[in-house]
Backbone as a printed PyTorch tensor [residue, N CA C, xyz], in Angstrom:
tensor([[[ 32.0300,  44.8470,  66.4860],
         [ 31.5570,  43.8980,  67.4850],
         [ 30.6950,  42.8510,  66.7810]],

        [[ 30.6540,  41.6160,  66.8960],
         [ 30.0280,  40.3130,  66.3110],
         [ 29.2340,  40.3220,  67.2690]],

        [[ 28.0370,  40.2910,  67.0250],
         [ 26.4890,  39.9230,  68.0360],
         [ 26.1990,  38.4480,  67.3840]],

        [[ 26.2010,  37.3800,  68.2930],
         [ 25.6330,  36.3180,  67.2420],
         [ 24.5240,  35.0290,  68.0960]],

        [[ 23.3410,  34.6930,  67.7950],
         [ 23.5010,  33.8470,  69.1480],
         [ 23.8700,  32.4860,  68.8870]],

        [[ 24.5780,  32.3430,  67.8320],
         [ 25.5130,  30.8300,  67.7890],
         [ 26.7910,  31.1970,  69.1110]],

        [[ 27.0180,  29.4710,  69.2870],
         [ 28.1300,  29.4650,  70.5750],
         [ 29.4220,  29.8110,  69.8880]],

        [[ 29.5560,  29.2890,  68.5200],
         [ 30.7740,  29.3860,  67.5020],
         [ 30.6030,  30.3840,  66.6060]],

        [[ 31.8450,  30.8470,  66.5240],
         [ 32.0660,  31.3810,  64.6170],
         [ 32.8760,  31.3840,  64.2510]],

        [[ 32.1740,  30.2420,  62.7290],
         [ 33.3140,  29.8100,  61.7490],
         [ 34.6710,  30.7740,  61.5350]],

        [[ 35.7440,  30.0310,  61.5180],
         [ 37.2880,  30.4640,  61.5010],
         [ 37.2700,  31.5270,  62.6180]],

        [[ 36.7460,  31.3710,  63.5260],
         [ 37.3960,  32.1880,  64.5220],
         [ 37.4170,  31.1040,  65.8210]],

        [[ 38.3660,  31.4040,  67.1880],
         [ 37.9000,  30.8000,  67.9620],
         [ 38.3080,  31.2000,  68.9780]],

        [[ 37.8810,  31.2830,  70.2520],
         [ 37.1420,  31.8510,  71.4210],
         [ 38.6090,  31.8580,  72.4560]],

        [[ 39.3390,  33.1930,  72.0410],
         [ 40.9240,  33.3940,  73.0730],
         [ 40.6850,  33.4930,  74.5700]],

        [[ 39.3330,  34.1890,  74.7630],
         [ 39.0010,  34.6100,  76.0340],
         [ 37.7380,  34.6300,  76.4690]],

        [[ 37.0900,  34.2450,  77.4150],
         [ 35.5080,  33.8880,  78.1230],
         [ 35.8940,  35.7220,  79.1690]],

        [[ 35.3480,  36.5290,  78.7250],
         [ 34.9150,  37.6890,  79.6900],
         [ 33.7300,  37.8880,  80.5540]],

        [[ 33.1270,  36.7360,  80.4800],
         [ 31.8940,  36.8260,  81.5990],
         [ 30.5610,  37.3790,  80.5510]],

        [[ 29.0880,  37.5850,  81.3790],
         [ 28.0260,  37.2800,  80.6190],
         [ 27.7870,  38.7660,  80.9470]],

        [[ 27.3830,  39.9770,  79.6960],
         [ 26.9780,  40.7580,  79.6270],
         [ 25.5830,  41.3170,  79.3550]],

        [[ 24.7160,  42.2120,  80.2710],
         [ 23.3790,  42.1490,  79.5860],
         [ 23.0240,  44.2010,  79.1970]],

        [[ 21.7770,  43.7790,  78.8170],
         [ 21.0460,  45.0600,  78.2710],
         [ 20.2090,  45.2160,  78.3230]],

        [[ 19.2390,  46.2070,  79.2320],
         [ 18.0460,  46.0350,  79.1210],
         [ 17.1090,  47.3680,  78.7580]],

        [[ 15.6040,  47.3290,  78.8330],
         [ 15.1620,  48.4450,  78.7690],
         [ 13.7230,  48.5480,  79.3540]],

        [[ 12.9160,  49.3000,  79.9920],
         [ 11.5660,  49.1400,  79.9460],
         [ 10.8600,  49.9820,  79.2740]],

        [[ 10.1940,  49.6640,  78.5890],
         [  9.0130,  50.2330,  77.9120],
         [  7.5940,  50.2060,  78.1370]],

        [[  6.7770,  51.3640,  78.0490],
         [  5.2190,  51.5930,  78.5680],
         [  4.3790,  51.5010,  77.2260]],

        [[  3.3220,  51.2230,  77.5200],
         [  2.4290,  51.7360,  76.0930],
         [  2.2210,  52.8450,  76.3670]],

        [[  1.8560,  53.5490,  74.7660],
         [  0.9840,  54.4520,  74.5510],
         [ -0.2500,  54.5640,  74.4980]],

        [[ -1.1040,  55.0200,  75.4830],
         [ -2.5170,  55.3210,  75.4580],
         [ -3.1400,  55.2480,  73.9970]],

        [[ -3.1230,  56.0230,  73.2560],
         [ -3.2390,  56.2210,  72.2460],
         [ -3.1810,  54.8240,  70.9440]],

        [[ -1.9220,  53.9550,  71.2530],
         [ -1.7830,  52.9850,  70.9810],
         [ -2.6240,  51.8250,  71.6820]],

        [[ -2.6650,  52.0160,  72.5650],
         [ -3.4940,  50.9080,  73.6690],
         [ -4.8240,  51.0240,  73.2080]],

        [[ -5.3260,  52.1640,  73.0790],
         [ -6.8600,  52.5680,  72.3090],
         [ -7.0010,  51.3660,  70.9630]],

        [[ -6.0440,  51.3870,  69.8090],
         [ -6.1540,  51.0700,  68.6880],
         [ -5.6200,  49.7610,  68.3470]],

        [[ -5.0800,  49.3380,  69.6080],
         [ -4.8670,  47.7770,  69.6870],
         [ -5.9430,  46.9020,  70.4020]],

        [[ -6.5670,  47.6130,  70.9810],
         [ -8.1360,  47.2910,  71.2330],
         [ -9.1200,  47.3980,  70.2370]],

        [[ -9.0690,  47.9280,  69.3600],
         [ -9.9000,  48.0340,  67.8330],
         [ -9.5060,  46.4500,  67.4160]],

        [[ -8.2700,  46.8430,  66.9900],
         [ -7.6930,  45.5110,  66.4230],
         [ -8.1140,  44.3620,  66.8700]],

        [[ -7.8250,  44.2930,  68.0110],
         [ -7.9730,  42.6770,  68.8080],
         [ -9.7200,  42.0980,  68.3270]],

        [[-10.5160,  42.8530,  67.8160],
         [-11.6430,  42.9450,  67.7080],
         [-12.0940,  42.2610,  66.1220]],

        [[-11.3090,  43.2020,  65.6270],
         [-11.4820,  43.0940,  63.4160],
         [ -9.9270,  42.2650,  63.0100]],

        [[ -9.0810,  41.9410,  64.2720],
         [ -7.7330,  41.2420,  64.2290],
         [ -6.6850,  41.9120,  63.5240]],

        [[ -5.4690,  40.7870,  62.7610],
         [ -4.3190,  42.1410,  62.3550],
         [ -3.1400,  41.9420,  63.1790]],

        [[ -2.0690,  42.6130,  62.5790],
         [ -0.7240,  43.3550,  63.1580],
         [ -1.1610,  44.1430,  64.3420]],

        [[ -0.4860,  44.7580,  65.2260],
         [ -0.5580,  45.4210,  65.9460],
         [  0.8880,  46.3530,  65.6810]],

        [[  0.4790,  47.1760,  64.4480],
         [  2.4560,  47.2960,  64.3780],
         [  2.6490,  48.7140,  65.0110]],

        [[  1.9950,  49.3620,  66.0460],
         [  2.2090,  50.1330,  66.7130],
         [  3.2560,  49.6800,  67.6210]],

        [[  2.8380,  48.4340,  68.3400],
         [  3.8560,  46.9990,  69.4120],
         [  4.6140,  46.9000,  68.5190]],

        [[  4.3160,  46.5530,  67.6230],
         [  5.7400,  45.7870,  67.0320],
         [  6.8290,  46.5910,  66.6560]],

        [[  6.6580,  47.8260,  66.3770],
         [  7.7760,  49.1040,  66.6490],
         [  8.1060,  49.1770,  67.9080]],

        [[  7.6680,  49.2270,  69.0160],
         [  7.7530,  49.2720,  69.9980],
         [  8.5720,  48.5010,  70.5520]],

        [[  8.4140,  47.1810,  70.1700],
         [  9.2560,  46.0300,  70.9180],
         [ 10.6970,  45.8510,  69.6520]],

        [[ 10.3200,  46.0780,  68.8630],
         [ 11.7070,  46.6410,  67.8000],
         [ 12.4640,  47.5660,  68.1700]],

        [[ 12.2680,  48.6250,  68.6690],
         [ 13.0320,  49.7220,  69.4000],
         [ 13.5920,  49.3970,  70.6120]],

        [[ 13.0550,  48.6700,  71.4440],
         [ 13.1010,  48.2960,  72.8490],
         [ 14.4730,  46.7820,  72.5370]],

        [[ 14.0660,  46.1810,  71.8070],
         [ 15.2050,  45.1050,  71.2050],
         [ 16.3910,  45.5460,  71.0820]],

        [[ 16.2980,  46.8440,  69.6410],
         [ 17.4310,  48.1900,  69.4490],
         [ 18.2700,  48.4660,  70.4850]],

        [[ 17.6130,  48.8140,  71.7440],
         [ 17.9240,  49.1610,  72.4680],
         [ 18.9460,  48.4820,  73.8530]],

        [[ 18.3210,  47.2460,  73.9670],
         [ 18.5810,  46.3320,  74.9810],
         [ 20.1880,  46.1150,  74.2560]],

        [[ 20.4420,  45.9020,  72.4390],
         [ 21.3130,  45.1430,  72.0760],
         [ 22.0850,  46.3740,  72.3250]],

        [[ 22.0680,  47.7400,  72.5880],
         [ 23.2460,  48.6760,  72.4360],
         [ 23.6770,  48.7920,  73.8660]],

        [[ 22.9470,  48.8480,  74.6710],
         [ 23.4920,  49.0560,  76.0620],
         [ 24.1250,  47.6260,  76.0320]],

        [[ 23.9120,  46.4360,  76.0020],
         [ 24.6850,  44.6810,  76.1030],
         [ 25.9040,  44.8630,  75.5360]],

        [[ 25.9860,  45.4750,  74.2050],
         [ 27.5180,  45.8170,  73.3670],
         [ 28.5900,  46.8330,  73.9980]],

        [[ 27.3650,  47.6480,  74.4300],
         [ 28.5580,  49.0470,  75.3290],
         [ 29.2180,  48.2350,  76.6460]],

        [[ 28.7040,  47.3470,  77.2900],
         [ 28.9910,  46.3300,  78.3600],
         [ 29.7140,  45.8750,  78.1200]],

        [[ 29.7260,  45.0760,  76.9250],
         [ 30.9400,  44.0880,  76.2090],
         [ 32.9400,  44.9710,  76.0830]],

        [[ 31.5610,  45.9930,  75.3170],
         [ 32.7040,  46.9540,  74.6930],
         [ 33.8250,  47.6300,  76.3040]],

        [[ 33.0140,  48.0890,  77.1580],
         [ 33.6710,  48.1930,  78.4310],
         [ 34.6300,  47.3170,  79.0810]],

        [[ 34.1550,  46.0540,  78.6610],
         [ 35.3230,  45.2420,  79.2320],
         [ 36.0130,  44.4680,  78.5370]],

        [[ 36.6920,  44.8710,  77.3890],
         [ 37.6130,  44.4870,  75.8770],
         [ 37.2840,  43.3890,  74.9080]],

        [[ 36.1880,  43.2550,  75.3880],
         [ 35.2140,  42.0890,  74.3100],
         [ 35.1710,  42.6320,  72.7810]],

        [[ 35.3910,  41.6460,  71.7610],
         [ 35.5710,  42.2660,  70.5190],
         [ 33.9150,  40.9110,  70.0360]],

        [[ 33.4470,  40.6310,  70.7480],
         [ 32.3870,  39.6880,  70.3450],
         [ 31.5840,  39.3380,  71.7440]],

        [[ 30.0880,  39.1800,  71.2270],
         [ 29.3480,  38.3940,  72.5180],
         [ 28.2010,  37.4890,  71.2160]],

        [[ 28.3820,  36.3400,  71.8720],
         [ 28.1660,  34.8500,  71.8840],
         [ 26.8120,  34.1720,  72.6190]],

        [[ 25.8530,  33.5320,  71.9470],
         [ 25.0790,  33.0840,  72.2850],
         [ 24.3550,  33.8910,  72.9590]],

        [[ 23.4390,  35.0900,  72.5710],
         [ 22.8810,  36.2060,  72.4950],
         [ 21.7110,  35.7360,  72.3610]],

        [[ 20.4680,  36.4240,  73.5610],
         [ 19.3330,  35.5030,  73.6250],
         [ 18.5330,  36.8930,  74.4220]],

        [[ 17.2590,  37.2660,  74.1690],
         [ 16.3210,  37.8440,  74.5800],
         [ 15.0150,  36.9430,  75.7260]],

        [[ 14.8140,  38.1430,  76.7690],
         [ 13.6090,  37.7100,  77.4970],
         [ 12.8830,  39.1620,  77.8470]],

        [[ 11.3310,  38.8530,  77.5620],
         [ 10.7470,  39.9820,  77.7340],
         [  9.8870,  39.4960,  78.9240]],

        [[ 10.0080,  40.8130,  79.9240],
         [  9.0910,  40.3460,  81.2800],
         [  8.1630,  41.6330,  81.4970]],

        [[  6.7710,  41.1270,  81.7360],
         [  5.9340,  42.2160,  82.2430],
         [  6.3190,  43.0660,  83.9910]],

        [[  6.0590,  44.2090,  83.7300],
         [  6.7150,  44.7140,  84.6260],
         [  5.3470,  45.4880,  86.0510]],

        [[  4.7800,  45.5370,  84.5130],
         [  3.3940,  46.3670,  85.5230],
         [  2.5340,  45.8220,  84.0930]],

        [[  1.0630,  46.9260,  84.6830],
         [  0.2470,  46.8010,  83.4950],
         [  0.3800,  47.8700,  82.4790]],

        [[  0.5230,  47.6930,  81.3220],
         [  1.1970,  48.2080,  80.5600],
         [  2.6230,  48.8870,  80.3440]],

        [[  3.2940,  47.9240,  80.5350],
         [  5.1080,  48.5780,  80.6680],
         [  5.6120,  46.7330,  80.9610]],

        [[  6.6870,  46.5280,  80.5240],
         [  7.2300,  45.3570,  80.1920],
         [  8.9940,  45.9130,  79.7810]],

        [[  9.9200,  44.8000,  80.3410],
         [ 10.8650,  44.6070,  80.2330],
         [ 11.5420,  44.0880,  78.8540]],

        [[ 12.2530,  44.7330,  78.6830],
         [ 13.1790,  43.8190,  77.0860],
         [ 14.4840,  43.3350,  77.8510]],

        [[ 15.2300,  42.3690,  77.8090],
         [ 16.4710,  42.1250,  78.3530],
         [ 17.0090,  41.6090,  77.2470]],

        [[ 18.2730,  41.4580,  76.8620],
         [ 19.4390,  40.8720,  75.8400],
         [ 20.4260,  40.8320,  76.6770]],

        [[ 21.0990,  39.1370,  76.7640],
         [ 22.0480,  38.8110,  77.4230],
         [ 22.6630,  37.6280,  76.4980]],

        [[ 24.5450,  37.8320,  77.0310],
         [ 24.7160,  37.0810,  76.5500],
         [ 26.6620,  36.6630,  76.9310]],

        [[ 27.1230,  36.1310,  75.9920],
         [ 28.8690,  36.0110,  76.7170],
         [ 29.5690,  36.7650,  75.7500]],

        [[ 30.2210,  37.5280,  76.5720],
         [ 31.2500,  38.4320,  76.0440],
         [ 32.7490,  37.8380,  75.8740]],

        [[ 33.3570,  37.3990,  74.7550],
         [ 34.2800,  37.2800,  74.3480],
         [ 35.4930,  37.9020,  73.4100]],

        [[ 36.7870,  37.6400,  73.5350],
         [ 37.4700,  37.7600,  72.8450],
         [ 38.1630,  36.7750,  71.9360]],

        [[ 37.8510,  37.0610,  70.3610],
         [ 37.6330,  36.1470,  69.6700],
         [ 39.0210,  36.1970,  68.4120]],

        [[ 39.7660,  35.2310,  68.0780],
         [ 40.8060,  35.1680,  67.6850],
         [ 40.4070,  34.7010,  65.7670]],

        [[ 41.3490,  35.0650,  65.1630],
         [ 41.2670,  34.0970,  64.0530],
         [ 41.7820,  32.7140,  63.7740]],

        [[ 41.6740,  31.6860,  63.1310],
         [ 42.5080,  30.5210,  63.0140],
         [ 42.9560,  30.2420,  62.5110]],

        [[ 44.3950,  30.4300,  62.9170],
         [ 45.6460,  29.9140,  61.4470],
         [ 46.5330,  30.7440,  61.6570]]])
C-alpha cells in the first residue's frame, strides 16, 4: 500500500478515485506522565513521554485508514493528512484521512 500525502506519484497514475478513507484513535494521558510534564513545563524540554504517545496514536490512526483502503481494493491512498482534536481534558483525538485509490503504472 503507498501512503503518500502528495496528490501524484511519479510514473504512476490514478485508474480509480475509491472515495476518502479515514483512521482514527483516542488517546488519554498518563497520570504519571501528566505529573512529569508538569515538572517540565517549569525547567522546559521535550516532553517525550507525549511525543511517544502521539507517535503511537499516529501508528495507529495510519493502520486502521490502510485496513479501510485495503477493504475496498485500494492499492494506494493519496493526499494523506492528520488532525488532532481534544476530546476531553486529558484524552484527544488522532484522525488520518485521506483518498483511496487505485493506482496504475505508465506505459
Amino acid at each position: 500500500m503507498i501512503i503518500s500525502n502528495l496528490e501524484i506519484i511519479p510514473g504512476k497514475r490514478v485508474a480509480s478515485h475509491l472515495g476518502m478513507v479515514q483512521g482514527s484513535t483516542v488517546r488519554a494521558k498518563h497520570v504519571g506522565k501528566d505529573i512529569f510534564a508538569s515538572l517540565k513545563n517549569i525547567v522546559g524540554g521535550e516532553l517525550k513521554g507525549y511525543t511517544e504517545l502521539m507517535q503511537e496514536a499516529r501508528e495507529e490512526a495510519i493502520k486502521r485508514m490502510t485496513a479501510e483502503a485495503r477493504s475496498i481494493g485500494a492499492n494506494a491512498i493519496l493526499n494523506v493528512r492528520f488532525a488532532t482534536t481534544s476530546i476531553s481534558a486529558g484524552a484527544a483525538e488522532i484522525l488520518a484521512y485521506g483518498s483511496a485509490v487505485r493506482l496504475e503504472d505508465l506505459g
